[in-house]
N, C-alpha and C positions, 0 to 999 in steps of 0.2 A: 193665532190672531193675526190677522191681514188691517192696514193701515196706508190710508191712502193721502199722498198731501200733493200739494201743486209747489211747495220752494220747502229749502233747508229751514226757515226760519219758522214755519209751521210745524216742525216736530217738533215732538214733547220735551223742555227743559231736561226733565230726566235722562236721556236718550241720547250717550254723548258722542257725537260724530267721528272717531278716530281716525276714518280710512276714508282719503277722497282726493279721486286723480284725476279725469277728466271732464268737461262740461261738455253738458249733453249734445247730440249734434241736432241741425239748425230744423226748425219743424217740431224737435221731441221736447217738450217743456214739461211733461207731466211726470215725477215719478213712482214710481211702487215700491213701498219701504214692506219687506214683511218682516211678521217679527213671530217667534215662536215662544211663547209664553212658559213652556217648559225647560226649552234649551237654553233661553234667553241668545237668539241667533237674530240678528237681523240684516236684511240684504237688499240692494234695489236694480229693476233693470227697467227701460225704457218700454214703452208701449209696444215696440218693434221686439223684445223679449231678446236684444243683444244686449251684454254686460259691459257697456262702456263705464260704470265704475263699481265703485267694491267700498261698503260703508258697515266699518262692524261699528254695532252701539252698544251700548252699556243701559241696563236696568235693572234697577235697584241694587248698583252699584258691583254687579256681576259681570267676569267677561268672558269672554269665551274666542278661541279661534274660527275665522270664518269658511268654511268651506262652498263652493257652489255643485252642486248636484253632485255632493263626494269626494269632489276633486277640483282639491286648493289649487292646481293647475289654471284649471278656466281661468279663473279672473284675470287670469297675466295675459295671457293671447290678449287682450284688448289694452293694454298697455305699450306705452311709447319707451318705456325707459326698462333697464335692467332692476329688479328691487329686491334680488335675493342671491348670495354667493351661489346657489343652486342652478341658479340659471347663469349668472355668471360664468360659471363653470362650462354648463353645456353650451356659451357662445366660445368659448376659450376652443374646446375640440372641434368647430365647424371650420376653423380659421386655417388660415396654411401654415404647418408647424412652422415657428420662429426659434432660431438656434439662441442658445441662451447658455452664456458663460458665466457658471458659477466660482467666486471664487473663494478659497479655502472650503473646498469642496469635499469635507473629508470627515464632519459630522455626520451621526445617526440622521438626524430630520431633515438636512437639507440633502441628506442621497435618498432616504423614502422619499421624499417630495419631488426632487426631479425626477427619479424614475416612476411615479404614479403621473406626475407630469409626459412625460414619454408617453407610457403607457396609453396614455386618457388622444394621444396625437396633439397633443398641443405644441410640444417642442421635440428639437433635436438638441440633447446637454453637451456639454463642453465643460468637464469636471477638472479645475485647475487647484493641483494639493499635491501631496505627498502621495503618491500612485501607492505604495505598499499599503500604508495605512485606510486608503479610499477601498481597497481590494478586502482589507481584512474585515472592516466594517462590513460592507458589500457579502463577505462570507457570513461573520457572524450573524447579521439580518436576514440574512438569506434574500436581498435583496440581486437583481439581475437588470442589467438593461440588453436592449435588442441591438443598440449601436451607438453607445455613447463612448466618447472620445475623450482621452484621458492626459492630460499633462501634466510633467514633472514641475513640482517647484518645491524648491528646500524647504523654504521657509514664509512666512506670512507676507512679508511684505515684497517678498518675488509674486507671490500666486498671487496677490491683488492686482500688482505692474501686470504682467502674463493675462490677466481676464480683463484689464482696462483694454491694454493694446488688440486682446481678439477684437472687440467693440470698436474701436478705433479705426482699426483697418478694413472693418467691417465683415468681417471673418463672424460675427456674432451677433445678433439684432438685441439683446440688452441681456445685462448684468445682474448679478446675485449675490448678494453675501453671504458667506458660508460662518464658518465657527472661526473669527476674527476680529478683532476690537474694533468698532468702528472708526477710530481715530485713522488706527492705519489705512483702511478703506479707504476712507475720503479724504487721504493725502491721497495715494494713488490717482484717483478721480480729479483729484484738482491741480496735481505736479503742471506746471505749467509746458514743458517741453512731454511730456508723454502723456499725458490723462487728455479728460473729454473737454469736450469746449462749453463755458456754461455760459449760458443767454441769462444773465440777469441772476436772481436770487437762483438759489438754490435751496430747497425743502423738503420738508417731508410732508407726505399727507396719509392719513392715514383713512382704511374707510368701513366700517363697522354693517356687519350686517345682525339685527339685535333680535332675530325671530321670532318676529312678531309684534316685539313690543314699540318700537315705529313701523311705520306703517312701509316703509322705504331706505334702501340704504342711506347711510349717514358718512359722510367726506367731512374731517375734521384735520385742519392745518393753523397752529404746527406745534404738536405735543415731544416732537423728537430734534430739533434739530436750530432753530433758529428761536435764541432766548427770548430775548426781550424787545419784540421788534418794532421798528418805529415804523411812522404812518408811509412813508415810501416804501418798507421791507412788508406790510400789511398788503399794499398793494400788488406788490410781487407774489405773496402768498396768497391773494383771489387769483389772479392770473397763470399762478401752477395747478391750481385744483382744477382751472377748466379746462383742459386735455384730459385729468383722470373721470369727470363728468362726462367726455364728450363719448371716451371708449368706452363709459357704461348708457350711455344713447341718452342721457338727460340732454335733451334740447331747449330747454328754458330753465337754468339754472338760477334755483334760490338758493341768495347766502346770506346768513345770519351773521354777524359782526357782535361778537359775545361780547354781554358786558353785566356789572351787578344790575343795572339797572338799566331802565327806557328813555330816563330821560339824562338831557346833558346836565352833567356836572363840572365847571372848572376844576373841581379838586380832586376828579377820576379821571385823569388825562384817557383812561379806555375810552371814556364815553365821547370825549371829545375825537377821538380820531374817525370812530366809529362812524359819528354825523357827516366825517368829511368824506369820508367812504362812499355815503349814502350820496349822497352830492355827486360825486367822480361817477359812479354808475347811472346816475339818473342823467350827467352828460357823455354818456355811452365810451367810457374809459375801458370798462370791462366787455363792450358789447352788445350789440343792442337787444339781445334775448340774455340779459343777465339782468337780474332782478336783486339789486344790494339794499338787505335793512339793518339799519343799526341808528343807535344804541338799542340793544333786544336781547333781553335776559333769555334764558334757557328754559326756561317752564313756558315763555311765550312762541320761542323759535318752534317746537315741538308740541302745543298743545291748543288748539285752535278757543278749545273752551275758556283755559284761561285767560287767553286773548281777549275773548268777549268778556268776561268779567269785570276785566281789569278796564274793556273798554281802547283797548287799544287794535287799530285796523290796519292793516297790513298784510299783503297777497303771500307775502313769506312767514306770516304767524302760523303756527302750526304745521307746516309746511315746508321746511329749511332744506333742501339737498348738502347746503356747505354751511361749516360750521367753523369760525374764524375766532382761536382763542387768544385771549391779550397775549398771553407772556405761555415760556413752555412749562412752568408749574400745572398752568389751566390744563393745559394738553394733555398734558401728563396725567393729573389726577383724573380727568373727563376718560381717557383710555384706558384707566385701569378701572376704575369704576363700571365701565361700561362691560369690558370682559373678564373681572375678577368678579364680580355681584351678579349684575345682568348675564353673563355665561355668554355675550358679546362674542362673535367669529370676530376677525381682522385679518386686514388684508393691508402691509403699508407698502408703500413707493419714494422713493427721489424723485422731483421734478425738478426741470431746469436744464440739466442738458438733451443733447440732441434726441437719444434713444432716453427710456425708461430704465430706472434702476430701484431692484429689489433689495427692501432692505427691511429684515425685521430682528427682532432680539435673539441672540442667541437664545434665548432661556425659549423663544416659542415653539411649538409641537410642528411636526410635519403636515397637519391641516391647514394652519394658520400662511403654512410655509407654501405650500401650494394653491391656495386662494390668492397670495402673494404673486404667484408663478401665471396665475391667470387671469390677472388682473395686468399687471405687465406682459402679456401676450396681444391681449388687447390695443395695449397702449401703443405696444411696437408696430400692431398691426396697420394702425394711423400713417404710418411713417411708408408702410411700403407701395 
């Protein structure tokens, strides 16, 4: 079944819009929605028959993955931004490998990951740990790098000082955590006479890619590192996500400013920061291709439908790249919800100082660890 409409607002209520990235170019106004009554597939491209956007729909409350002519590929050639660790990845090997000191570099997942890292050309590793034990891991995995460089350090909090100061002296284009409590870590990083130099807050962001189930990657700060932060430390935290935005090519970054709800409340101080936020971006605080809304719940930030329902308008409803939660409970539960249910990839970073620093849970697998690794290849790429 073929259906033909002139705007979004002519398609059938039924028929719920999920996927939509760019407005058509100037001249094309008509588009061609089709829809397969059996698959329940629906897709559109311009009169000119190029795929300037990708609209999966929903009917009779069915979904399905959208392919174009077999291969979920196409549709991204016509996109501006990165929207999948898949591609991620293959921008990570085009790049000039970036050397990258990992430290306590002496767990299983973080030596699969640097050396699939190696491997893939993205870096050159700087393995800072206990050399026997990196070696015996290394045997038991059967794991091999081609020329990664190995130094001794006794104990944890040598092998953090030892992979700060690579970075430092510039010996290393950014940083790793290996199998190390974070605490230690980020004394290292923050010793004032030997660590890095930090511009302002320092964070975490972390950035989800949920296959499929949005439409685009998701950049959510700060579920790891900075509690309860106030409206000046909220500011810092939009301000570290747009570097990890700019290495995945979003050039008009939308951020949501989470909150229970849309509108202001005195008695949910989120909500009030949130409006002030909005305010700060709309006087180009963040930049003048930064689009900040808040207060804006989560089913809004992510769901353009509910947006209409609820009635509420906003170019970042349904449509969020950044996702900015009150406090790091929110982060927290939003991160694990997202890859313990959802089956969510992740990929986190440190922002704030000069180069990129990888930083994820011991407990994470060596995929999770090398989306990490090429996400900050990226970010260092910026720098050179």
């Amino acid at each position: 079944m073929r259906k033909r409409f002139k705007s979004f607002s002519s398609v059938p209520r039924s028929w719920d819009l999920r996927w939509f990235y760019h407005t058509p170019p100037a001249g094309k106004k008509e588009m061609l929605f089709w829809h397969d009554s059996h698959s329940d597939i629906g897709y559109n491209s311009h009169s000119n028959g190029a795929f300037h956007r990708l609209i999966s729909l929903s009917y009779n409350s069915r979904w399905k993955t959208l392919p174009i002519a077999g291969d979920p590929k196409k549709y991204q050639e016509g996109l501006s931004m990165i929207v999948s660790f898949e591609q991620m990845l293959e921008k990570a090997k085009q790049g000039e490998p970036m050397v990258l000191a990992g430290a306590a570099a002496q767990d299983v997942d973080t030596i699969k990951a640097m050396a699939a890292a190696e491997e893939a050309g993205m870096i050159r590793p700087v393995l800072v740990g206990d050399i026997p034990t990196i070696e015996r891991v290394m045997k038991e995995e059967g794991v091999t790098f081609r020329n990664a460089e190995l130094v001794q350090a006794d104990d944890m909090v040598e092998a953090c000082a030892k992979a700060v100061e690579l970075v430092r002296l510039g010996k290393a284009d950014f940083l790793m955590k290996g199998l190390v409590d974070t605490n230690i870590f980020l004394k290292a990083i923050l010793n004032k006479e030997t660590g890095l130099p930090v511009h302002g807050l320092l964070s975490h962001v972390m950035t989800f890619d949920t296959l499929g189930a949005y439409h685009k990657l998701m950049l959510t700060s700060d579920g790891g590192m900075v509690l309860y932060p106030t409206l000046e430390q909220k500011i810092g935290l939009i301000k570290n996500c747009l570097p990890v935005a700019k290495a995945l090519e979003i050039e008009n970054p939308k951020v949501a400013v989470l909150c229970a709800k849309e509108k202001v409340n005195p008695k949910m101080p989120a909500t009030v920061d949130a409006a002030e936020l909005k305010k700060l971006g709309e006087a180009g605080e963040f930049g003048p291709n930064v689009l900040v809304e808040g207060p804006i719940a989560m089913d809004l930030a992510v769901s353009a439908h509910c947006a209409e329902v609820k009635g509420f308008k906003s170019e970042v409803a349904g449509d969020a790249d950044i996702f900015i939660v009150p406090n790091i409970e929110a982060g927290n539960i939003m991160g694990k919800t997202l890859g313990d249910i959802l089956g969510a990839k992740a990929a986190g970073v440190i922002v704030g100082t000069d180069t990129p620093i990888v930083m994820c849970s011991r407990a994470d697998n060596d995929e999770t660890k090398l989306c990490s690794i090429a996400l900050g290849c990226l970010m260092a790429g910026l720098n050179k």
